[in-house]
Structures are given as C-alpha cells and as structure tokens.
Backbone as CSV, one residue per row, in Angstrom:
resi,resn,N_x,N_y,N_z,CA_x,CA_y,CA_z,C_x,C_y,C_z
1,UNK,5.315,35.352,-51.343,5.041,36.230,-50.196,6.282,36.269,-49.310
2,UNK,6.330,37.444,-48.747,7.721,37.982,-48.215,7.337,38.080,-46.769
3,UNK,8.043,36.716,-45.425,7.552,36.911,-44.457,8.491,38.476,-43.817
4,UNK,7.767,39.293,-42.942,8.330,40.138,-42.256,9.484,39.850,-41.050
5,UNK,10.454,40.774,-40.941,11.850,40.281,-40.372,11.069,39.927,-38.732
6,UNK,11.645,39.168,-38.170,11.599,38.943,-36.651,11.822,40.331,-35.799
7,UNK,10.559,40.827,-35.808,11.592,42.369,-34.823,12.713,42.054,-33.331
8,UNK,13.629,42.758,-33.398,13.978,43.089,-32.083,14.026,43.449,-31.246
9,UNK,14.289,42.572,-30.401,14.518,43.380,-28.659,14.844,44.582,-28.992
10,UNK,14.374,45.603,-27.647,15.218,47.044,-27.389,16.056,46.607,-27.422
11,UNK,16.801,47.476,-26.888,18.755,47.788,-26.430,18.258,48.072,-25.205
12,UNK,19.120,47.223,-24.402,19.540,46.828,-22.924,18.374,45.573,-22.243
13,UNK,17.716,45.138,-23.851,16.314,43.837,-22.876,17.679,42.685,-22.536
14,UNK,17.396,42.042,-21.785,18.587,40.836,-21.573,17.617,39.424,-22.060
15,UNK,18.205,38.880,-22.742,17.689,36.871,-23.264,17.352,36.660,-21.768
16,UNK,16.411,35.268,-22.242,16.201,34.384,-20.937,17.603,33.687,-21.043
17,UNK,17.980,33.651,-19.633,19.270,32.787,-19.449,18.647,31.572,-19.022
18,UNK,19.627,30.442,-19.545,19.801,29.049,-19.171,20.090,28.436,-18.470
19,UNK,19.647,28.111,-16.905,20.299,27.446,-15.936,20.579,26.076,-15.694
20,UNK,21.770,25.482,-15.521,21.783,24.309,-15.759,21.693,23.923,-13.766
21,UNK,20.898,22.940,-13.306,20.934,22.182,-12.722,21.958,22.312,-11.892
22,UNK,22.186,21.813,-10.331,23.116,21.131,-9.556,23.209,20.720,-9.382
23,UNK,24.319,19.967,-10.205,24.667,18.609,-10.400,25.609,17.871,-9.572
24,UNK,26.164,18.548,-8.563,27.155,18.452,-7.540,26.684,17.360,-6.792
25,UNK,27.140,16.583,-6.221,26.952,15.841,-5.247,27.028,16.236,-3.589
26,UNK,26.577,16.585,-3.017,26.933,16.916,-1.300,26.859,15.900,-0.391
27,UNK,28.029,15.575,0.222,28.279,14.947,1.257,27.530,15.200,2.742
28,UNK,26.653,14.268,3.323,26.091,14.636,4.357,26.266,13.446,5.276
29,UNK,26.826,13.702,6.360,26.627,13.068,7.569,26.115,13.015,8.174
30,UNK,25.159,11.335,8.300,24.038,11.009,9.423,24.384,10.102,10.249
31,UNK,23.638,9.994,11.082,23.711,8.660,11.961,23.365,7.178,11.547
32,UNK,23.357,6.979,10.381,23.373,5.686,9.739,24.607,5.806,8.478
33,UNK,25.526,6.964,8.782,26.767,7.038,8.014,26.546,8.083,7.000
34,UNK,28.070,8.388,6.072,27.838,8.788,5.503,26.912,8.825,3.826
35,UNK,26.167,10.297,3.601,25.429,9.858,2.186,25.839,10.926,1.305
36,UNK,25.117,10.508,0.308,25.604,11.823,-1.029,23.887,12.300,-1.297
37,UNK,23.734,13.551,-1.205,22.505,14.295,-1.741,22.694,14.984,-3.180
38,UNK,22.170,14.411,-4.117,22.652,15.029,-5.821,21.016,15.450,-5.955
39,UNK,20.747,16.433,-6.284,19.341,17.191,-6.810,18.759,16.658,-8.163
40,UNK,17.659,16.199,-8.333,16.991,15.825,-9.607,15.995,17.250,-9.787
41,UNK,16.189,17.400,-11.316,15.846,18.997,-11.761,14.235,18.609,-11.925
42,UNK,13.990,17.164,-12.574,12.664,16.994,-12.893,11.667,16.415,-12.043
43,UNK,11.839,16.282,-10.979,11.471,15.580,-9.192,10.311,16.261,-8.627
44,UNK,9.692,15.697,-8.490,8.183,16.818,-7.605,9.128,16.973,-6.014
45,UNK,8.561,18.422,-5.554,9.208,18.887,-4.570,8.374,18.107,-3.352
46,UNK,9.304,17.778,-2.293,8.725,17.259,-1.081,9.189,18.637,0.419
47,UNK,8.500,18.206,1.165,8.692,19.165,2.234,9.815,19.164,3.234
48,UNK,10.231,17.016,3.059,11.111,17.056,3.847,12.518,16.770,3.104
49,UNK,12.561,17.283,1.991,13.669,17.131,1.060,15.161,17.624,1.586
50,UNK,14.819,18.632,2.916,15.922,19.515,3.213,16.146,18.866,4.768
51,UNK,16.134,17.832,5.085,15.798,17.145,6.140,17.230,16.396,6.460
52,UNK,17.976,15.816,5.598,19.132,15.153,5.492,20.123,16.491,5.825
53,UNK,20.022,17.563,5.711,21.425,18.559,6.532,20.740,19.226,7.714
54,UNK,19.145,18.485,7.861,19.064,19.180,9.656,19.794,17.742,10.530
55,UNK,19.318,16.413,10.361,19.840,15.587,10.670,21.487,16.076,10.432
56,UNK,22.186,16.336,9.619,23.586,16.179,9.985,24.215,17.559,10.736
57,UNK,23.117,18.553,11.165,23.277,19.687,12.572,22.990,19.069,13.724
58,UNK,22.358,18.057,13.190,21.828,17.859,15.163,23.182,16.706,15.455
59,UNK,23.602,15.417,14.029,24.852,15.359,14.689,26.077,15.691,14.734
60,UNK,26.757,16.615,14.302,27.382,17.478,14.649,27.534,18.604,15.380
61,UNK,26.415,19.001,16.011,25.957,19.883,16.944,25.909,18.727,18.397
62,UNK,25.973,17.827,18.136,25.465,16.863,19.589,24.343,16.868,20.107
63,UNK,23.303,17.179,19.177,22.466,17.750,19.713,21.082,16.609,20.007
64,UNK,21.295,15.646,19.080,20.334,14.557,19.091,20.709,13.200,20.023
65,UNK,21.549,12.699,19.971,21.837,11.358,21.124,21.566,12.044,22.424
66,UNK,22.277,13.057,23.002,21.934,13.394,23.906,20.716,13.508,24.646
67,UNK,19.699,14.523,23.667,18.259,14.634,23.763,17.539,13.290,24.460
68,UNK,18.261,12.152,23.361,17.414,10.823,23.622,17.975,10.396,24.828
69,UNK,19.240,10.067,24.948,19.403,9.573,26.351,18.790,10.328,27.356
70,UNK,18.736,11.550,27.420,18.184,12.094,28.636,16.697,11.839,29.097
71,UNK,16.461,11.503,28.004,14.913,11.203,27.807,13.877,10.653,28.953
72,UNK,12.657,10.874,29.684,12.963,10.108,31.253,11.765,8.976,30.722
73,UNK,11.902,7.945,29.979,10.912,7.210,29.074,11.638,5.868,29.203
74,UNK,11.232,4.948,30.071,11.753,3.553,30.177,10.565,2.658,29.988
75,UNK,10.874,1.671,29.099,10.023,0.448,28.780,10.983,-0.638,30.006
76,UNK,9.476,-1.243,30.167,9.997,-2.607,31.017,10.358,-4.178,29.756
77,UNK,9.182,-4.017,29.226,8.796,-5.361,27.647,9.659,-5.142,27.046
78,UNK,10.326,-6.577,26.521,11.450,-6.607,25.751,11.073,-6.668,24.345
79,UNK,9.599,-6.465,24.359,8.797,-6.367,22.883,8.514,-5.048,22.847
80,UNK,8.594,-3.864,23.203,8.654,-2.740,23.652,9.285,-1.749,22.346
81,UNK,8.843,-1.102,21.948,9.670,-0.243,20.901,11.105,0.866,21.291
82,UNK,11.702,0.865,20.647,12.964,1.444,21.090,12.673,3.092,21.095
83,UNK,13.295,3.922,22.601,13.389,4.785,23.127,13.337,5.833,21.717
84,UNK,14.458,5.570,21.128,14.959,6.644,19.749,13.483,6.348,18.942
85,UNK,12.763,5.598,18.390,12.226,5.083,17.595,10.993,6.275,18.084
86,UNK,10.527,6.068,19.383,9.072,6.437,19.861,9.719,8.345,19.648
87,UNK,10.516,8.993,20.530,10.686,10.291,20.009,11.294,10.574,19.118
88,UNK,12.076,9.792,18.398,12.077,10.063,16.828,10.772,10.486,15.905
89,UNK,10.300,9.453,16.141,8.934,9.340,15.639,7.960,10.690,15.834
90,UNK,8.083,11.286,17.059,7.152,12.743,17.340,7.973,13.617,16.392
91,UNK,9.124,13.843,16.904,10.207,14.895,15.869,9.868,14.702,14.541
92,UNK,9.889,13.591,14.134,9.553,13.729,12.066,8.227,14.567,12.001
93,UNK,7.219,13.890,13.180,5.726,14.407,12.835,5.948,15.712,12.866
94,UNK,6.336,16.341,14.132,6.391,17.715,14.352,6.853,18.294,13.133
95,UNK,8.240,17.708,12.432,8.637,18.655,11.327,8.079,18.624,10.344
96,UNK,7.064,17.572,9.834,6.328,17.579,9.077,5.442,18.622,9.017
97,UNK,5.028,19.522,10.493,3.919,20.167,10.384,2.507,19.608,10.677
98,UNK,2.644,17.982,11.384,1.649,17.843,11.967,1.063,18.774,13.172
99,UNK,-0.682,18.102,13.820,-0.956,18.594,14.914,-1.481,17.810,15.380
100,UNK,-1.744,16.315,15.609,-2.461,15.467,16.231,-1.647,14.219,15.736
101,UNK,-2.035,13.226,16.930,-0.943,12.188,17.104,-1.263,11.311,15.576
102,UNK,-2.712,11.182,15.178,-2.983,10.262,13.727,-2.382,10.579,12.454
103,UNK,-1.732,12.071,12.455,-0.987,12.233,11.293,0.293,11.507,11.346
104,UNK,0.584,10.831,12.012,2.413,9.946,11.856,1.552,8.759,11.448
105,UNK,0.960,8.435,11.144,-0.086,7.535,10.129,0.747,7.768,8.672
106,UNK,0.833,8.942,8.223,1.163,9.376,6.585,2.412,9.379,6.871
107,UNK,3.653,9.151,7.489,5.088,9.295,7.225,5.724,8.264,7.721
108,UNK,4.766,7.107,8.298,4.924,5.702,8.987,5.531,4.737,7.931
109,UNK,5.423,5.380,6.416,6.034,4.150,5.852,7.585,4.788,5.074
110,UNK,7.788,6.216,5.942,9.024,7.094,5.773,10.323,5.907,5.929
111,UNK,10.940,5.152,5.105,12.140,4.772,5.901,13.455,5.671,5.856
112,UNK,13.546,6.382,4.910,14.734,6.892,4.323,15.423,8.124,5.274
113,UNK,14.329,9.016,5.960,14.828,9.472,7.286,14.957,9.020,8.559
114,UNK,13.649,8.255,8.336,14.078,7.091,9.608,15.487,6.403,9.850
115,UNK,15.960,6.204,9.011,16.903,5.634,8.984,18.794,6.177,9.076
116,UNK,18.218,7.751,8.464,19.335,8.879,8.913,19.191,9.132,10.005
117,UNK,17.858,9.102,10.993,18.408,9.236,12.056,18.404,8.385,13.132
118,UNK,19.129,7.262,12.529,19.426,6.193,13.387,18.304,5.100,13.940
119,UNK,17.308,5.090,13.878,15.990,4.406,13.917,15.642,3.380,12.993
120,UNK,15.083,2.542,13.644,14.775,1.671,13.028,13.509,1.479,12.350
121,UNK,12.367,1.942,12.935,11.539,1.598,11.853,10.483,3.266,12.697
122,UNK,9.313,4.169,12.063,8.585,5.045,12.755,7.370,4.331,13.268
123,UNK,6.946,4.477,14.651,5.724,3.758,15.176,4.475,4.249,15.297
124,UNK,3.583,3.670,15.412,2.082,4.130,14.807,2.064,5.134,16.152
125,UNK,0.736,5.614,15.977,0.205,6.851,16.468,-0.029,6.589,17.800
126,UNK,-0.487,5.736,18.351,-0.775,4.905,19.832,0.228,4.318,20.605
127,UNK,1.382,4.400,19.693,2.832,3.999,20.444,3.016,5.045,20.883
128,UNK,3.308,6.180,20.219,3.724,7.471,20.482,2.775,8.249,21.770
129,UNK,1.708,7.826,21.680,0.583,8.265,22.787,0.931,7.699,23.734
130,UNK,1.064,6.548,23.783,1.354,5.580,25.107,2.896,6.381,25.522
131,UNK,3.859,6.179,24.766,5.484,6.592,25.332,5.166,7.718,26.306
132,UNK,4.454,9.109,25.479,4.647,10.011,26.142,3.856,10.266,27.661
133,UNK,2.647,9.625,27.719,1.914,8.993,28.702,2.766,8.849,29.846
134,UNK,3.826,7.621,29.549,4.748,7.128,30.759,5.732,7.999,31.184
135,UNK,5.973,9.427,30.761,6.960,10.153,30.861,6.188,10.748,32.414
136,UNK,6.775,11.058,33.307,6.344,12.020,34.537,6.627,13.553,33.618
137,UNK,5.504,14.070,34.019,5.243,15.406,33.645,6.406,16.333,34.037
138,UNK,6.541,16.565,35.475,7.763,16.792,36.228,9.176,16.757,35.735
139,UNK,9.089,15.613,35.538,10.339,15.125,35.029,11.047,14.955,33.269
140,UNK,9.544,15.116,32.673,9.938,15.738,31.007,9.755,17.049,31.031
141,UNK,9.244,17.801,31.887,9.135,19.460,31.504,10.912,19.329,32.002
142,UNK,11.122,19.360,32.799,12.582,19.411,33.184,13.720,19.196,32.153
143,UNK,13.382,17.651,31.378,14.277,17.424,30.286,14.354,18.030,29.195
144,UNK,13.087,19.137,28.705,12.627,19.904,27.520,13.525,20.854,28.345
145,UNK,13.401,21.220,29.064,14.426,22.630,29.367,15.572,22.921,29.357
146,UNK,15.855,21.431,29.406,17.276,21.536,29.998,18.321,21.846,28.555
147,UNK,17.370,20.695,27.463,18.125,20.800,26.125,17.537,21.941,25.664
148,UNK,16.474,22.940,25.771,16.529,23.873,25.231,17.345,25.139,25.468
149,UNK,17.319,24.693,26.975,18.677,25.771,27.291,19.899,25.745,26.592
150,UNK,20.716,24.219,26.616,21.470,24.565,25.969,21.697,24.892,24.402
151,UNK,20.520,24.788,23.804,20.612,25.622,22.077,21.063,27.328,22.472
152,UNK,20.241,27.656,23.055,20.262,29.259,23.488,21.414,29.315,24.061
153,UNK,22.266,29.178,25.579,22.812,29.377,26.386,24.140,30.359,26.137
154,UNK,24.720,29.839,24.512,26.103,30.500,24.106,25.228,32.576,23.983
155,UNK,23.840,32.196,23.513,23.354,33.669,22.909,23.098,34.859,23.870
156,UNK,23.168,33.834,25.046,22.709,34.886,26.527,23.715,36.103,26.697
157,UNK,25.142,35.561,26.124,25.849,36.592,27.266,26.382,38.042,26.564
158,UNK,25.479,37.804,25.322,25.858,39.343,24.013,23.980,39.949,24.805
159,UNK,24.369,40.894,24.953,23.038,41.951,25.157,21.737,41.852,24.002
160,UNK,20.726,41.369,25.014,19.678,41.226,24.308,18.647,41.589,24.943
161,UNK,17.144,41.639,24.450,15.687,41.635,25.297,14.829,40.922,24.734
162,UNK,14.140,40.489,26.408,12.957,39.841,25.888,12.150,40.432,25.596
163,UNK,11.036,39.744,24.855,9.808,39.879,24.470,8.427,38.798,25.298
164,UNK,7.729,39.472,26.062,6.750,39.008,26.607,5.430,38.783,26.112
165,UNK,4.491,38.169,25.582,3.454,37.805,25.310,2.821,36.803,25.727
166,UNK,1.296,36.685,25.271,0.213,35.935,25.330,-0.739,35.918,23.590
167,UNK,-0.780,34.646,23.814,-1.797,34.020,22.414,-2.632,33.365,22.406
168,UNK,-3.797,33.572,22.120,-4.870,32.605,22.479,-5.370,31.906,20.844
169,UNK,-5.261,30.546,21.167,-5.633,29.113,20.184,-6.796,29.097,20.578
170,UNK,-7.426,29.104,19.416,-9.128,28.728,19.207,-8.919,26.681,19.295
171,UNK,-9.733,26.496,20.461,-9.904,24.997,20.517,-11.439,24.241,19.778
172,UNK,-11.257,23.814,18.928,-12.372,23.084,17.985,-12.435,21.643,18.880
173,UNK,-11.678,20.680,19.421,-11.993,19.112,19.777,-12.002,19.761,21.389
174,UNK,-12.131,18.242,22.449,-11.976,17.816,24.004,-10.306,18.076,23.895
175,UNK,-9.832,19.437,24.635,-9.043,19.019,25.313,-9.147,20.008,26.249
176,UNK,-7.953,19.296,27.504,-7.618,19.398,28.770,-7.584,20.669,28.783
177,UNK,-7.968,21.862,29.222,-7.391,23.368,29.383,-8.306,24.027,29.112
178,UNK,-9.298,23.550,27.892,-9.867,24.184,27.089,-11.199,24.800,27.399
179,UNK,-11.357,25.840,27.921,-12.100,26.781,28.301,-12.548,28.113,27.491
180,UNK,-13.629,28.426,27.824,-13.864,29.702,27.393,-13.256,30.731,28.474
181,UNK,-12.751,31.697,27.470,-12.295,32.826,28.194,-11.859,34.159,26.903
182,UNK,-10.938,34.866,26.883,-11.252,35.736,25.816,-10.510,35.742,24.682
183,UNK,-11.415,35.385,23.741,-11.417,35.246,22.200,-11.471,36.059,21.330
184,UNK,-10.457,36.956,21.103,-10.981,37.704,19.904,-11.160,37.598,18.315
185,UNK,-11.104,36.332,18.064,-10.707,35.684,16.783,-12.216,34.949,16.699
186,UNK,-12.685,34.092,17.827,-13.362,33.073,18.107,-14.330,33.287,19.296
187,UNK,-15.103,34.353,19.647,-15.670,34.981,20.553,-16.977,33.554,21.227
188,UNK,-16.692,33.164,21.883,-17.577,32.026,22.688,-16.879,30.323,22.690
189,UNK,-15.961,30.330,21.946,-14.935,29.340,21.271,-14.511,28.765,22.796
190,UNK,-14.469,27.791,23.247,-13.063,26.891,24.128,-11.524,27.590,23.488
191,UNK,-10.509,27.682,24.041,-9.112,28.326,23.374,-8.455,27.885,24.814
192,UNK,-6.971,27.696,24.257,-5.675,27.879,24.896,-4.871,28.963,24.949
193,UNK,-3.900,29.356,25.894,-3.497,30.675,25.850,-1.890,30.255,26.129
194,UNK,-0.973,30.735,25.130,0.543,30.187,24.918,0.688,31.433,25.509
195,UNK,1.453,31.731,26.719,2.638,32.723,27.321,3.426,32.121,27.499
196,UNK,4.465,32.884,25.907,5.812,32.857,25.375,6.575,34.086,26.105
197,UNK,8.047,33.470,25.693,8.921,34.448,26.156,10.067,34.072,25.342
198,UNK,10.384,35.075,24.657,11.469,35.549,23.074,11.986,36.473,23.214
199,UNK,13.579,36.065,22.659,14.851,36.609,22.489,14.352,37.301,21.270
200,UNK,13.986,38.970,21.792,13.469,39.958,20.987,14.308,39.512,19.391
201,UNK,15.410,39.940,19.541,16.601,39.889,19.068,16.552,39.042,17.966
202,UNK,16.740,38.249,17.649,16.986,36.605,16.767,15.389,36.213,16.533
203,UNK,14.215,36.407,17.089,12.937,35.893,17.086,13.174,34.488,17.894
204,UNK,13.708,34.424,18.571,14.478,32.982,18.709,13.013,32.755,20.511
205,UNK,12.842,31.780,20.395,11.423,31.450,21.896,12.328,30.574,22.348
206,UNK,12.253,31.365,23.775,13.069,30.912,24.962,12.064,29.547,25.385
207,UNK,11.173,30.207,25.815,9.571,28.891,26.713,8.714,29.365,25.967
208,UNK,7.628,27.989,26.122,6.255,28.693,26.020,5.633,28.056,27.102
209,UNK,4.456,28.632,27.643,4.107,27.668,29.005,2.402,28.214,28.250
210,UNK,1.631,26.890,28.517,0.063,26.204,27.309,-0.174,26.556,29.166
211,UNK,-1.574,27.310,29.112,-2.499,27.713,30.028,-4.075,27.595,29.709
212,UNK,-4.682,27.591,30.577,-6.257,27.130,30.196,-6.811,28.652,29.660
213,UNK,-7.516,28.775,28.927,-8.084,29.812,27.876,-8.934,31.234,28.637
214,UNK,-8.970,31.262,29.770,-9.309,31.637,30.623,-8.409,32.015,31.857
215,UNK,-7.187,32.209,31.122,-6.026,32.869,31.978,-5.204,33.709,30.804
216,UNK,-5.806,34.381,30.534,-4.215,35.393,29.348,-3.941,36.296,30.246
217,UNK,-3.978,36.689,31.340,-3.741,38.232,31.558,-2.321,37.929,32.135
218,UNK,-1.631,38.944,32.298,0.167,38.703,32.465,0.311,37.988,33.603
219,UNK,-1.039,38.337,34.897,-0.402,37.559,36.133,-0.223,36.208,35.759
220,UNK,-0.826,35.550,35.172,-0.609,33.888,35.127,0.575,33.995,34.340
221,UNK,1.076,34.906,33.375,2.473,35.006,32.739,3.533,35.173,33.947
222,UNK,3.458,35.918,35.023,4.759,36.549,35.535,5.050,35.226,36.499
223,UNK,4.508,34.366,37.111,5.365,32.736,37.371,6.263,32.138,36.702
224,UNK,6.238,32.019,35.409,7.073,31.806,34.724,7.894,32.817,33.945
225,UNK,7.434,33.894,34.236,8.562,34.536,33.716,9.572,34.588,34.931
226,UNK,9.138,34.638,35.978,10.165,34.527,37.105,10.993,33.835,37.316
227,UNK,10.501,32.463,37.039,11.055,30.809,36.784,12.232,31.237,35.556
228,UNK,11.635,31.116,34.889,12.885,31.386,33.691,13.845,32.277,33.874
229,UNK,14.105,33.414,34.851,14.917,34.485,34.779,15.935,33.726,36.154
230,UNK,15.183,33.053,37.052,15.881,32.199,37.708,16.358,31.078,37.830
231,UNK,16.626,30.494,36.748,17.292,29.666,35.696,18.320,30.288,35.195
232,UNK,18.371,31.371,34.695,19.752,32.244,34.368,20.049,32.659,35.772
233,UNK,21.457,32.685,35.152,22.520,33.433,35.956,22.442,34.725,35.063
234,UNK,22.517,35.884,36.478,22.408,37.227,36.248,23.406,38.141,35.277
235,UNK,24.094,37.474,34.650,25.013,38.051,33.911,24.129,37.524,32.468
236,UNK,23.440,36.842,32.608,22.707,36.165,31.147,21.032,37.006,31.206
237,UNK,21.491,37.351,31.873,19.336,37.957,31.974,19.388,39.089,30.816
238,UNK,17.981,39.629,30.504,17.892,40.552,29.350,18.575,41.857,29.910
239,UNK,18.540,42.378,28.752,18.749,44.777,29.041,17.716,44.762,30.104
240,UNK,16.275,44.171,29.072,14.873,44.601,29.877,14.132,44.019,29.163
241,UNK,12.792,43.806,29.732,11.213,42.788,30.036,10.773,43.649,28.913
242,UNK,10.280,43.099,27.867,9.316,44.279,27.111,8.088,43.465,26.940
243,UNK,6.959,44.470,26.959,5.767,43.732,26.878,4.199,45.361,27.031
244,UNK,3.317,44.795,26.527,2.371,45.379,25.889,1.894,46.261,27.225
245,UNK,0.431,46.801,27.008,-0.169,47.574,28.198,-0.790,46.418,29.104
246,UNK,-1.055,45.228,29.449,-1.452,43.861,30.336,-0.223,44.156,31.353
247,UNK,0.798,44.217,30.923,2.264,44.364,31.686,2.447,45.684,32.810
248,UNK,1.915,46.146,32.092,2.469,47.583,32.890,1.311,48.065,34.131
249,UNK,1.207,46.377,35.259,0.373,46.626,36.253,1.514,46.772,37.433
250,UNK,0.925,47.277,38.760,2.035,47.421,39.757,2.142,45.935,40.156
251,UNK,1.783,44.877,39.931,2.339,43.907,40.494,3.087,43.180,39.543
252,UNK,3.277,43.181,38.620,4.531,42.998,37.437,5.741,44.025,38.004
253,UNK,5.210,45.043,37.796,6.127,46.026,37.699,7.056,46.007,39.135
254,UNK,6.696,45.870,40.472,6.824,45.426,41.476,8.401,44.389,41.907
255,UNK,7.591,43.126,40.844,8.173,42.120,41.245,9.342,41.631,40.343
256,UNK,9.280,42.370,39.274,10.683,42.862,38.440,11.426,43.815,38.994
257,UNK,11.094,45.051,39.935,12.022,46.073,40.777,12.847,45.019,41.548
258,UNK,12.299,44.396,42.496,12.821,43.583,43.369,13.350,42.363,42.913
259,UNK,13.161,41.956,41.643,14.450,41.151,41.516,15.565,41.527,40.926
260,UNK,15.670,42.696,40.340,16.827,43.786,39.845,16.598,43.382,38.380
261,UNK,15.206,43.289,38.026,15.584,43.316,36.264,14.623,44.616,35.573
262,UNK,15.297,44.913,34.751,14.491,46.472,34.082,13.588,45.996,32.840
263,UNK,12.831,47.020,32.907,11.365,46.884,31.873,11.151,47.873,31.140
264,UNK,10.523,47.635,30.153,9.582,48.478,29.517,8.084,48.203,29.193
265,UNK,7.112,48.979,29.751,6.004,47.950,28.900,4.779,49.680,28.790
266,UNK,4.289,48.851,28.469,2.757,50.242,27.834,2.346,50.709,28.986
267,UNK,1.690,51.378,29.360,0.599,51.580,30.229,-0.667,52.471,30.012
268,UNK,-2.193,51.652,30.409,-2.962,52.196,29.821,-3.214,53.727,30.232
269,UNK,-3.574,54.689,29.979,-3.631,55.653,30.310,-5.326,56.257,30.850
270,UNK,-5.065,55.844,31.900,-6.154,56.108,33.232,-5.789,57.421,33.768
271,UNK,-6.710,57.864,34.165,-6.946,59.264,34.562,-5.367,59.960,35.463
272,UNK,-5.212,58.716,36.732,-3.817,59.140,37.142,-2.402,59.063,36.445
273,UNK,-3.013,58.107,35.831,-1.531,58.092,34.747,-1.648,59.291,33.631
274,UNK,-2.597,59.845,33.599,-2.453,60.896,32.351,-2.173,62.262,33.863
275,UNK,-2.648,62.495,34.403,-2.263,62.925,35.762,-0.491,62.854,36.098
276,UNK,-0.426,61.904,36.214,1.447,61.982,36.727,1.886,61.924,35.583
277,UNK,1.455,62.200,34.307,2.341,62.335,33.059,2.455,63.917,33.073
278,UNK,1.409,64.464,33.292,1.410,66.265,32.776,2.306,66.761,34.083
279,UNK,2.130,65.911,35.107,3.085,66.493,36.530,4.420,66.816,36.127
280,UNK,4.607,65.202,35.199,6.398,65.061,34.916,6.799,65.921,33.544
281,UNK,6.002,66.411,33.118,6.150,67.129,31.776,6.104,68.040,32.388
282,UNK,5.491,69.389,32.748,5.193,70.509,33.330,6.275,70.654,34.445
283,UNK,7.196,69.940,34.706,8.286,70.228,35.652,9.891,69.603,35.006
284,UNK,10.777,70.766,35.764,11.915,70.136,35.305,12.708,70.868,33.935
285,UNK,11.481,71.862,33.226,12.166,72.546,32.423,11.210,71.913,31.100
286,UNK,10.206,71.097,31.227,9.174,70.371,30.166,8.464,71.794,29.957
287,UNK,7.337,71.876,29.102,6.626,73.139,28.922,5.281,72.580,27.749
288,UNK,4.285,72.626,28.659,2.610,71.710,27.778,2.336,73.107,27.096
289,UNK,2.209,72.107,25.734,1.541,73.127,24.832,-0.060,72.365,24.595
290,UNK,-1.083,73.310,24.447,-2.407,73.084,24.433,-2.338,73.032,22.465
291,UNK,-2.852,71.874,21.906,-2.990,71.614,20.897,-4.834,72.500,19.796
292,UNK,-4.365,73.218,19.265,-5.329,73.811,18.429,-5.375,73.771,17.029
C-alpha cells in the first residue's frame, strides 16, 4: 500500500517559527545592590515578576528613601519594627493588588523583594494597622502630597487639562464614611464616593479625595479642587476644568471665573438654558432651522 504524499501548504502560508528564549542576563539595581534577572522559559508566571525594575525606578528616580524619611511615623520601643519595613510592607501589598490589611498575610513570607528594597523582613497585618494609626492624619495627607507632587510636577508646565469626576464604591463591610446615598450599580448599598482629579492627557490622577457615599455631587468636589489648583503655581494650572453636566452649576462655574481658571463642562438643558441657547443662535448671523 502506497501512503499518499503529505499535501502542501499554499504559497505565501508562513511555518510556525521557533523562538528561542531570553537568555540575556539584565543587570538591575536595588537597594540591597546590584542583581542579574535571566528569564526561565519553563517557570509558572508570577505577578510580581516585573517588580525588580520598578524597585530599580524608584532608586534611581530617588524616589523611595525619600518617601520613607519623610514619613511622619516614629516608634518610641526599641523592639519596634523599622520605619522602611512597616511602609514597605503596605507598598508590596498595594502592588500586589490587595484591599484589606489581612492580605500581607500571603506575601509575609516574600523575602526576595523584601530584600531589594532594602527591608528587612515584611510585618504582619496588625503592625501595619497599628503604624498607620500613629501617623496624624494632617500630617500624612500632607506627606502623600507632597511626594505625589513631585512625580507630576516636571508634566505641569507642557499644556494640559484636567479631568473632573466622581465614583461611587459599593461598601459590603463597617466602614467609616459608609453611607447610603446614590448607587447606581448597588441601589440601597452603603458606598464611598472617590472625587478624582486627572491629567486628561497621560490618564495620569493628580488626587483623589474618599468622601462619605452620600456626597457625589461636584459641590463636595469643588474644595478640593480649589485646594489643588492652589498648590500650583499659575503657570502650572490646566488650559481648562473639564467635567460632566453635575459641573456646569453657577456655583462651580462662579468660583472658577474668579479664580482665573477656564472650563468646560455639560449643562443640563432646562428650559432657560434651551432659552438662552436659541437667543445665541438666532442672533449674530446664526439662522434656526425647524427640523422635519
């Protein structure tokens, strides 16, 4: 018996190509010195695998000793866990993608980043509760700002706009804030309400300021948006304020005239506003056509 030939590909199919591995070694600098990162092809993937070249941005950026010294977190006990150790310790969680203090439970027996970034060992979940506890509120909102300013600060002075919003978090446990107010995801739900403010531009979030669930509407936004614009120097402020139809009330609108910054935002269209729209169309050389 005569097996039949192997048919062929069309003309122009391309083979599977063969990729070999990177086998390179990369040099990365941490704060426990230098290391070599070489890729294993047959390795189950981890999340924080790419973790060793954020550690060597933050030191080369300056961006991490600093953070910690500024930190306003003093132990008196000389049995006391070390400053770096306790917000080290939140930072891994956070990048992990935690949301509650018991998940640094699962990365507590992490040494290998712990140790890139200069730390000595990660502390349980109740250390980390307690540290941040002793921080004055006052006085860590202040220190979060100060280093977040300077990530942003070089981006201010090329022309950009903000972006104004509100988000409301459906709250499932007890916490502090957590009120009913309006839910459209979670209609009777407890929720938090994040009014952010973003460098349209880059997607890049300037603040976010956490409000009780029962405040989204822009006025509880425009305090801090005020705060923040007076923090810049006026050569760093946006083109203009952009933000939805919540925005486009006269007391927003108002209190952005008078501090000399320009806007754009929606406005709902209420009887006078559809009123002084046909005024400004119908004059000036405009001409309403009746739609049929």
């Amino acid at each position: 018996m005569v097996r039949p030939p192997k048919p062929t590909p069309p003309k122009g199919e391309l083979s599977e190509m063969k990729k070999d591995p990177l086998s390179v070694k990369l040099e990365v600098d941490s704060f426990d010195g230098k290391i070599h990162v070489e890729w294993e092809p047959e390795a189950s993937v981890t999340p924080m695998g790419q973790l060793p070249f954020f550690i060597q941005f933050l030191k080369t950026g300056h961006r991490f000793e600093p953070w910690i010294n500024d930190c306003p977190l003093t132990y008196k006990s000389p049995n006391a866990p070390q400053k770096v150790d306790v917000i080290g310790s939140l930072m891994l969680s956070i990048l992990s993608g935690h949301k509650r203090y018991a998940h640094i439970g699962t990365i507590i027996g992490d040494k290998v980043n712990a140790q890139l970034l200069g730390m000595k060992k990660i502390v349980s979940d109740d250390s980390a509760r307690r540290g941040l506890k002793k921080i004055d509120e006052d006085e860590g909102v202040e220190w979060m700002q100060k280093h977040l300013h300077l990530c942003f600060d070089p981006l201010l002075t090329i022309p950009w706009i903000m972006d104004v919003d509100v988000t409301v978090k459906t709250i499932y446990g007890h916490q502090e804030g957590a009120v009913n107010g309006y839910n459209p995801h979670k209609k009777g739900r407890p929720s938090h309400t994040y009014h952010s403010y973003m460098m349209a531009n880059l997607k890049l979030i300037l603040e976010v300021e956490v409000r009780p669930g029962n405040q989204s509407q822009s006025k509880y936004s425009l305090p801090g948006l005020m705060e923040l614009l007076n923090r810049l120097p006026k050569r760093c402020w946006p083109e203009f304020v952009r933000g939805d139809c919540d925005w486009g009330s006269d007391r927003v609108m108002s209190e952005l005239e008078d501090a000399g910054c320009h806007y754009l935002f929606k406005m709902k269209k209420h009887d006078n506003v559809k009123k002084a729209i046909g005024n400004a169309h119908c004059s000036g050389g405009w001409v309403k056509y009746d739609n049929h």
